[in-house]
DOROKOL-163413 format. One record per residue: x, y, z negated of N, C-alpha, C, CB in turn. Coordinates in steps of 0.05 Angstrom, whole numbers, plus 5000, padded with zeros to 4 digits. Glycine has a CB too. Layout:
// residues N
XYZXYZXYZXYZ ...
This chain:
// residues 93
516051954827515051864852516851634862514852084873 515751454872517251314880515451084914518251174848 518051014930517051054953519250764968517451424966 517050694989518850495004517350405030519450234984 518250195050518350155075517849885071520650235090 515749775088515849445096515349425124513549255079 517749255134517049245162515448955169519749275179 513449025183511548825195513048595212509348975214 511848385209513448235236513348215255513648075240 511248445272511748425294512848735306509348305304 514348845285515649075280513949305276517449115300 511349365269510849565250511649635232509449565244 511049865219510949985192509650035167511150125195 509849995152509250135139509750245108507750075144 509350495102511050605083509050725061512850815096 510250715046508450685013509051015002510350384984 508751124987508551334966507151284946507551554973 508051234913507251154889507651374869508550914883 506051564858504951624841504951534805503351604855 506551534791506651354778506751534742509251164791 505251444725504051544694503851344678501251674694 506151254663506951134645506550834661505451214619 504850594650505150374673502850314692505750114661 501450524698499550624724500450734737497650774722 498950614770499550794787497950924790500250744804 498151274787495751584791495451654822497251934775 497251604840496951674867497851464886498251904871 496451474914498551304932497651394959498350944928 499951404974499851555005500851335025502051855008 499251255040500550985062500851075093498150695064 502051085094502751235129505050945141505251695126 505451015167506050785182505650855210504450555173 507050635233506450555255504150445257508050435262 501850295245499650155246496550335246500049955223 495250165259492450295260490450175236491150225289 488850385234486650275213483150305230486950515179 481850155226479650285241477150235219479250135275 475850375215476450685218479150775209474550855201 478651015220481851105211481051295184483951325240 478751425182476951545157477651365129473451505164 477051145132478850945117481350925098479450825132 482651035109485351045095485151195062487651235117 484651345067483451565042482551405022480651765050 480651215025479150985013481450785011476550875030 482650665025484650435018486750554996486350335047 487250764991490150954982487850914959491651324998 485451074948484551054920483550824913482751244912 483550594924482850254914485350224908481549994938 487950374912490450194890490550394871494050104904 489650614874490350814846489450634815487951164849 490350614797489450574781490550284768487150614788 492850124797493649914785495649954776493649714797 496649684757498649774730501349754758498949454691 502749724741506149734754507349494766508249804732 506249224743506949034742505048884759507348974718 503148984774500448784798502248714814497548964818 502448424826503548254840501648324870503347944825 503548274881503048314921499848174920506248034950 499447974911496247854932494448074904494947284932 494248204879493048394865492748574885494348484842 494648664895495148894910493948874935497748944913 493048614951492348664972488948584965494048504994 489348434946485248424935484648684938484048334896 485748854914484849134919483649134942486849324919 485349174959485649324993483849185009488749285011 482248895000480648825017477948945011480848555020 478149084984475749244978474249405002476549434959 476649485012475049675030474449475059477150005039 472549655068471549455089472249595122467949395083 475849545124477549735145478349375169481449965122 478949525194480249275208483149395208478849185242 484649265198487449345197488949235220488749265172 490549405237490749345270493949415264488549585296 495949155266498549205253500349145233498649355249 497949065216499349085197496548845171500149485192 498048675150496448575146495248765114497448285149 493748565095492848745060496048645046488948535033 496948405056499348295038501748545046500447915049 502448575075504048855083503748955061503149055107 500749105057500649385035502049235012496949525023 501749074996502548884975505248844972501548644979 506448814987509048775001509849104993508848675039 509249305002510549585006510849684978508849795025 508549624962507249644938509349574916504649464938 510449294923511849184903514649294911511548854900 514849394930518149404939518549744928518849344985 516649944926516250154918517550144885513250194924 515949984871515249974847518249854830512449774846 519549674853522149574850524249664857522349384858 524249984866526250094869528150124893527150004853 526549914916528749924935529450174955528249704951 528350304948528450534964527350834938525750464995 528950994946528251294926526651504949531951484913 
């Protein structure tokens, strides 16, 4: 598992949980200071990154995330991208 923090710039949060099976990611959990609306949503944003490799670059990562059709209040798809890669890179255990 592996896990990390990106802080927004206008000081939100948000924090990643990565799931990880050989160079896929199998799970992902996004919690934070920020709103999603719907908030039903989230569930859906977390399984639109399941499935990317290890090595998907921040704007991969936020394509994903524009899959879903959420207003993200806080926080931007690059944030998730951002948390994604900083997860994946170790900066945080």
């Amino acid at each position: 598992m592996k896990k990390a923090s990106h802080k927004v710039e206008d000081g939100k949060m948000v924090k990643i949980q990565l799931e990880i099976n050989d160079e896929t990611v199998e799970g992902v959990q996004i919690r934070g200071d920020f709103f999603l609306e719907p908030p039903e949503k989230l569930e859906e944003l977390e399984k639109q990154l399941e499935g990317l490799k290890q090595d998907s670059t921040i704007e991969e990562v936020a394509e994903k995330a524009k899959n879903v059709e959420a207003d993200l209040i806080g926080f931007t798809h690059e944030d998730i991208g951002k948390a994604f890669r900083k997860a994946l890179e170790g900066d945080e255990k």
